[in-house]
N, C-alpha and C positions, 0 to 999 in steps of 0.2 A: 589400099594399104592401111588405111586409118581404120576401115572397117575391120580387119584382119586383127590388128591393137586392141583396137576395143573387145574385139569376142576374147583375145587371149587374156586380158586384162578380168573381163568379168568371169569368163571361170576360175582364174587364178582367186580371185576372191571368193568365189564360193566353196571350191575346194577349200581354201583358208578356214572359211568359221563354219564348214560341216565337219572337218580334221579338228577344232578348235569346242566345239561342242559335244564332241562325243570324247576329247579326252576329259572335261567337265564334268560328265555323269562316270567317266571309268570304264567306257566301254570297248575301249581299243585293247585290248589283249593283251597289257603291258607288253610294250618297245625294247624292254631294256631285262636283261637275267637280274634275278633276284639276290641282292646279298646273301649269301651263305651264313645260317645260324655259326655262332660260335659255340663250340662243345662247351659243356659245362662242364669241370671234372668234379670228383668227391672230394677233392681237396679244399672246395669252398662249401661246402654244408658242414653247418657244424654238428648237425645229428649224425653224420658220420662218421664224424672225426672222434665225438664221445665215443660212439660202438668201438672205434677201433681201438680207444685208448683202453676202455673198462677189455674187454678183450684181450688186450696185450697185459693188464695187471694181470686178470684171470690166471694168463697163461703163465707170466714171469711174477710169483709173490715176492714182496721186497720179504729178505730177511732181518732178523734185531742184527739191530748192528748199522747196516746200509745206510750211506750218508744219503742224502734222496739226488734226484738227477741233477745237475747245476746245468743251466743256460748258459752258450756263448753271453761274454758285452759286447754290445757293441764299440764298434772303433769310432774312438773321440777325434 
C-alpha cells in the first residue's frame, strides 16, 4: 500500500510542474475564452464627430439673424 502512495504521490507531482511549466512559456492553448473586445463606436473619435459637425453646417447654414445653438446646464 505505501508503494501504491508513493507512485500516486510522484506522478501527481510531475504532472504538477510539467502543467506548471508549459503554462510558463504559453503553451497550453489558453484554458479559458478570451474577453470579448468592446466595440468602439464614432461617438468617441473626435475626427468624427468634426466631419459630422462641419457636414451638418454644410447642410443646415445659420442665417443673419440666428441666435447660435445654447447648451442644456447642467442641474446644480
Amino acid at each position: 500500500m505505501l508503494k501504491f502512495a508513493l507512485v500516486v504521490l510522484v506522478v501527481a507531482a510531475c504532472v504538477y510542474f510539467v502543467i506548471r511549466a508549459l503554462e510558463k512559456r504559453g503553451g497550453t492553448g489558453g484554458g479559458g475564452r478570451p474577453e470579448p473586445r468592446r466595440p468602439l463606436g464614432p461617438d468617441d473619435d473626435p475626427d468624427f464627430l468634426w466631419g459630422l459637425n462641419k457636414k451638418f453646417r454644410q447642410e443646415h447654414p445659420r442665417k443673419p439673424g440666428d441666435e447660435p445653438p445654447t447648451t442644456p446646464s447642467a442641474p446644480s
